[in-house]
N, C-alpha and C positions, 0 to 999 in steps of 0.2 A: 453422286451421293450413293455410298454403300447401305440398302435397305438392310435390316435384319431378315432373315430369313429364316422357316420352321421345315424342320421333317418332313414331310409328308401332310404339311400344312397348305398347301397350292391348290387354288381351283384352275383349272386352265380355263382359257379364255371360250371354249367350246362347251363349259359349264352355265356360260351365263344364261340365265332367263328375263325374259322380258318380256312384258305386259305391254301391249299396246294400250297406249292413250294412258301410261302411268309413268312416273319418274323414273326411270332405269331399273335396276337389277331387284328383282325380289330376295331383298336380305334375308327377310327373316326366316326363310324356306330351305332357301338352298343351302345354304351356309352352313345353316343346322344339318343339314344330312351329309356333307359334306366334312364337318367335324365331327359328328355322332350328336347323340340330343342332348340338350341342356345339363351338364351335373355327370354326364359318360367319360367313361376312360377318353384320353387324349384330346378332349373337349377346350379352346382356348379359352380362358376363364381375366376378367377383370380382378387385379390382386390391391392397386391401390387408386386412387387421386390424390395430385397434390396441387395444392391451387400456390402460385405468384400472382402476387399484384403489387405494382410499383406505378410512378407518376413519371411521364414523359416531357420534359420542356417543350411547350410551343411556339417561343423565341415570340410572343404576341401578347401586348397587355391592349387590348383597345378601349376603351372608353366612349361615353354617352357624348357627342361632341357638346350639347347643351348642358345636361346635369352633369360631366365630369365621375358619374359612377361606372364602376368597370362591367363590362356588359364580353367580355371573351375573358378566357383564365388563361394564366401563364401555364400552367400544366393542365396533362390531361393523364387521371387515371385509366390505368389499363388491368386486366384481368386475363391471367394464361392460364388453362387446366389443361396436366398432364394426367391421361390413364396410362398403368402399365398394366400390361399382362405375364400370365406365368409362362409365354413363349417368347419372352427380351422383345415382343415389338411394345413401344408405346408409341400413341396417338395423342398430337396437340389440340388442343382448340380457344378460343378467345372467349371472353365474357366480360369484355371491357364497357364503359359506357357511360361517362362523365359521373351522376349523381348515384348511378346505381350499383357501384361498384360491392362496395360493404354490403347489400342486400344480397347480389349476385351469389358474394361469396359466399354465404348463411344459407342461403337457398342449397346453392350443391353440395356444402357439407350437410345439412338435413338431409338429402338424397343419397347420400354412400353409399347405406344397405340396400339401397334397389340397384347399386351399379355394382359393388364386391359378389364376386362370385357369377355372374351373368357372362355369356358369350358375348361378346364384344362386337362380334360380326353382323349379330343380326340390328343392323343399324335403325330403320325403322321402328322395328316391333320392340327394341328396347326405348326408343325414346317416344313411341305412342302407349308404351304399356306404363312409364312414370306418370306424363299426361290424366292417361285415362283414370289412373288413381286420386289424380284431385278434382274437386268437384269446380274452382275457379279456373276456367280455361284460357282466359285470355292476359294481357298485361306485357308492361317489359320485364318485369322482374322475371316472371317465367320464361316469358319468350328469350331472354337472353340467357339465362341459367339451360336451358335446353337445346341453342342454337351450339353453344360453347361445346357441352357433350355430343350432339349431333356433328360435329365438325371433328370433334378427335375421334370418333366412332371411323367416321369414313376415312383419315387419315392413316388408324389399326387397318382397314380392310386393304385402302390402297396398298399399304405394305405387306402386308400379308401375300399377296396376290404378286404382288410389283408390278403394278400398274395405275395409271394416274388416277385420280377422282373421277375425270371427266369421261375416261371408258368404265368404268361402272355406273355411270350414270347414262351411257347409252352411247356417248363417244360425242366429242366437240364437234363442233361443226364451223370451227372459226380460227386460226392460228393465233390471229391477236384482237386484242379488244382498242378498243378506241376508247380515251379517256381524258377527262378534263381535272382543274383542281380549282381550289378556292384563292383567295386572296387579292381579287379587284375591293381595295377600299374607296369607300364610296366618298371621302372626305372632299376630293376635287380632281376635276378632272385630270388634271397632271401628275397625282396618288395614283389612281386607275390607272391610266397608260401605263406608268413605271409597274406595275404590277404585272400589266400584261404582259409587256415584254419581257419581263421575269421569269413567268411560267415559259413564254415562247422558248426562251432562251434553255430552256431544261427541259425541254423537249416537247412540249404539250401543244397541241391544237386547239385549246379552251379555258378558259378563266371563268370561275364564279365568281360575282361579286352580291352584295346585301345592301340592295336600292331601299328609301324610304325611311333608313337608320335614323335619319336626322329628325324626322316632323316629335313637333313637340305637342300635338291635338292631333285628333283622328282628321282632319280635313286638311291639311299643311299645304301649299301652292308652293314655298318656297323647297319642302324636301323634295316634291313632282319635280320641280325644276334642276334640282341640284343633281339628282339620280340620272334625270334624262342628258345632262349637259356630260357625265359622267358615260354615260355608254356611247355617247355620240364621239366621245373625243378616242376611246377603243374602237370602235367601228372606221375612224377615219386614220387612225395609226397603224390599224395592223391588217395585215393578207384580207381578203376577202373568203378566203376557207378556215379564217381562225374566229371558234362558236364562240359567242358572249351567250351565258349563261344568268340567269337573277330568281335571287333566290331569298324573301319577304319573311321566310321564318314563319308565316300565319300567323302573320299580327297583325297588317293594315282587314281594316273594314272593307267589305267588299267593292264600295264605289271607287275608294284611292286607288284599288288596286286596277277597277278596270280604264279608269283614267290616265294612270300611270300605263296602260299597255296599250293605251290605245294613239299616247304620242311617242312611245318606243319602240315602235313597229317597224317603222320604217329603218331603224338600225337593225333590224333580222335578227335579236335574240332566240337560241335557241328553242330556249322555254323558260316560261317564268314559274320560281315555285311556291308550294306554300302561298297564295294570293289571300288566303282566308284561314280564322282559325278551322282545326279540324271539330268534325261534332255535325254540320249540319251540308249535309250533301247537296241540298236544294242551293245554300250560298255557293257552293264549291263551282255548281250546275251553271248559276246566273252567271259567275265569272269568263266561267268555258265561254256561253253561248254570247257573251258582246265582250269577247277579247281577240283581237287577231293575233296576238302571240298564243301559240301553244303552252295549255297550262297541265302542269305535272306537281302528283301530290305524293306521300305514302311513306314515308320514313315515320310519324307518329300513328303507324297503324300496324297491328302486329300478325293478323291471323287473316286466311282468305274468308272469313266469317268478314270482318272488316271490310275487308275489301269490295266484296263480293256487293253492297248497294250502288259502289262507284262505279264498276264493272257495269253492273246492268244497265244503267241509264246510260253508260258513259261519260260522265261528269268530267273528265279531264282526257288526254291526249296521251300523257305519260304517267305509269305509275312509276313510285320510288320506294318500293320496301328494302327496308333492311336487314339484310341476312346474320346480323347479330342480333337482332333485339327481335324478327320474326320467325324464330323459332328453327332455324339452320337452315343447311342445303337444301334438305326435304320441302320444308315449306315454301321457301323464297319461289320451287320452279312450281309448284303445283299454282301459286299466286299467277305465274307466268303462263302459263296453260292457256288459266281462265280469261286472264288480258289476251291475250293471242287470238280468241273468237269474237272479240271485241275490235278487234283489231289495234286495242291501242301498246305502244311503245314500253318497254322497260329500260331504266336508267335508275339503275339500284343506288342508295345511297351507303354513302363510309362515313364513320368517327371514330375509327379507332386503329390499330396494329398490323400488323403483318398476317399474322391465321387470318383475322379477317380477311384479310384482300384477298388470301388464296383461296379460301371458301368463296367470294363472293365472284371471283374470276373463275373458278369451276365452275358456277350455274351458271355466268356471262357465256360461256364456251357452249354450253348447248342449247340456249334457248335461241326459236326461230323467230323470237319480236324484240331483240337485245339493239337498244339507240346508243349508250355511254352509261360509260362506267367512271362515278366519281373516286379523286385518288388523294388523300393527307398524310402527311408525313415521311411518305415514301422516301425523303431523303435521309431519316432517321431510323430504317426497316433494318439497315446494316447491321446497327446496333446492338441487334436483338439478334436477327435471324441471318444462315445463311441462304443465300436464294440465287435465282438467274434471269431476275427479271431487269427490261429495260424498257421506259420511257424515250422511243424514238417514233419521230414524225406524229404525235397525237397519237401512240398506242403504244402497248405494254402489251411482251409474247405472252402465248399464256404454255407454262412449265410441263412437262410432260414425264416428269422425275414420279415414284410412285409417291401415291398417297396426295398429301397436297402441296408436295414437291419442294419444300423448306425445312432447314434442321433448327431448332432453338437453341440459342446460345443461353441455356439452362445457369452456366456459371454467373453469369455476365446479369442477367435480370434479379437473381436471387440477392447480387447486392444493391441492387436498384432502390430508392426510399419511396416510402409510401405516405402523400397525403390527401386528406379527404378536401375535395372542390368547395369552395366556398360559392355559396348561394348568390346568384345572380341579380342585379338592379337593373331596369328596364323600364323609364318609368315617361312620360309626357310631364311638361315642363309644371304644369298643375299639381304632382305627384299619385296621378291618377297610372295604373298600369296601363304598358302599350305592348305586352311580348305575349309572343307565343299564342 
């Protein structure tokens, strides 16, 4: 990939500063003096945004197997924002995110004027200086509206520079990430196995599957059963170094769940996730301390404010933030820092495109408590983008191309069609809710 390149725009790599005990490079510092200051002669300057969003097929209609309502979408929106600058480099980022697409978009066009006109380089101090102007800090709708611009920021810089994300950020520490995917359905166990061998077969070392889908009352014996008969028949079909994964969405009650972990144990699942809804760390706690499967939480949690009660007690084994919907690169490893003295795991979570996964495999590359990295759609990434990544042996290299090492096939999404997710049914056989 040929980067664009500027004049006398290069930091050389004997530029960079680093902060011990901080996320990599201080953007907002150096950059600026290295361009001259904000608003100066030769200063690289943001000139537009344009936002795509189109809807991805995910060759998947599933269904409630008892109520017969659709509980996964055939498509999944997605959201790509492009910044350019007045030096021809532009910077991609993601803001995809099944219901919050349309909000997303609303969000970063309300924010133009704090991004027109701004250095682009100084990655931090521009996307904590929009932040600090609102007085609501937390959420998806921001975290994701901010993760998107956080990710094309560093993408400007990596090119800029010509150098990957992951040396700006302090330099990886890992060649390749090890990575699982979804798609054990939990219908029966001969569903499950075909599944697994599925993913085996395309390279992966791991299968998520969605134990419990069935019960139609929070106390169910027959979903316990049907789930457990279901990983048992993956554990006795494939390799013994191939992870089963389970993953509850935080909708059983906390007893199901530590019931259900406590006769699935002996088939060595990974981790189990989501056991509980989110909201109350004490249930989250009870599950941890009489489960012997390791429990991992944190895709519905957006900011290390969140995080940070889980962290201290240590309420689970693994977290799972999501680097699109927690507020970009920046955030996702400062989350990872804080787990790291805790000693517990990170295994970030995906739902969405391609920037995503390159963002979320840049902060995979240098964090020292990184378990698995989840991966969707990667068969559909072509589509979109060009790239070099491959799914061999249970792991994906990580790119080392500048920026975040992917070019968008700009033409090719812009005729892609756009429609909004229809709202989900989820329901116990009473018509009482059982999701989320």
């Amino acid at each position: 990939m040929n980067s664009p390149t500027v004049k006398n725009h290069r930091l050389s790599r004997r530029g960079f500063i680093y902060q011990a005990g901080s996320v990599g490079l201080a953007l907002g510092t150096t950059l600026e003096n290295t361009y001259g200051q904000s608003g100066g002669n030769g200063t690289m300057k943001i000139t537009e945004i344009q936002i795509y969003k189109f809807s991805v097929p995910t060759g998947q209609e599933i269904r409630d197997p008892k109520t017969g309502e659709l509980i996964s979408s055939t498509a999944k929106p997605w959201l790509f924002l492009k910044i350019s600058t007045n030096a021809g480099i532009v910077g991609w980022g993601e803001g995809s995110g099944e219901w919050l697409v349309s909000s997303v978009e609303a969000t970063l066009n309300e924010w133009r004027p704090l991004l027109i006109g701004q250095d682009p380089l100084g990655v931090v101090r521009l996307t904590e200086d929009i932040q600090n102007r609102l007085p609501w800090k937390g959420g998806a709708i921001y975290g994701t509206a901010i993760a998107a611009i956080n990710m094309a920021l560093y993408d400007i810089a990596g090119k800029a520079w010509g150098v990957p994300v992951h040396t700006i950020l302090g330099g990886k520490k890992r060649d390749r990430v090890r990575v699982y995917t979804g798609g054990a359905l939990f219908d029966s166990p001969e569903k499950a196995v075909a599944a697994a061998k599925k993913v085996a077969r395309a390279g992966y070392l791991g299968v998520k599957g969605n134990p419990l889908e069935s019960r139609t009352w929070p106390m169910d014996e027959a979903a316990v059963n049907l789930s457990v008969a279901c990983v048992e028949a993956i554990r006795k079909a494939m390799p013994s170094d191939f992870d089963i994964l389970l993953d509850t969405h935080g909708s059983p009650i906390p007893e199901l769940s530590i019931e259900f972990a406590r006769r699935v144990a002996k088939y060595r699942p990974l981790f189990l996730e989501e056991p509980v809804k989110v909201g109350s760390v004490d249930a989250l706690l009870s599950v941890s301390k009489n489960s012997p499967v390791p429990i991992a939480t944190g895709e519905k949690l957006f900011t290390l404010h969140d995080f940070k009660p889980i962290i201290d007690c240590r309420a689970c084994a693994i977290l799972q933030p999501d680097t699109l919907h927690a507020f970009g690169i920046t955030a996702i490893l400062e989350i990872a820092k804080a787990a790291e003295y805790a000693q517990m795991q990170m295994a970030p979570h995906i739902g969405g495109g391609p920037l995503f996964y390159a963002a979320s495999l840049s902060a995979d590359s240098v964090m020292n408590n990184f378990l698995i990295q989840e991966t969707g759609y990667f068969e559909q990434f072509d589509r979109f983008v060009e790239h070099e990544w491959q799914i061999k042996n249970g792991y994906v290299n990580i790119s080392d191309r500048p920026g975040l090492g992917i070019e968008v096939k700009e033409k090719d999404i812009a005729k892609m069609p756009y429609h909004s997710l229809p709202f989900r049914q989820y329901r116990h056989e009473d018509g009482s809710w059982k999701g989320w």
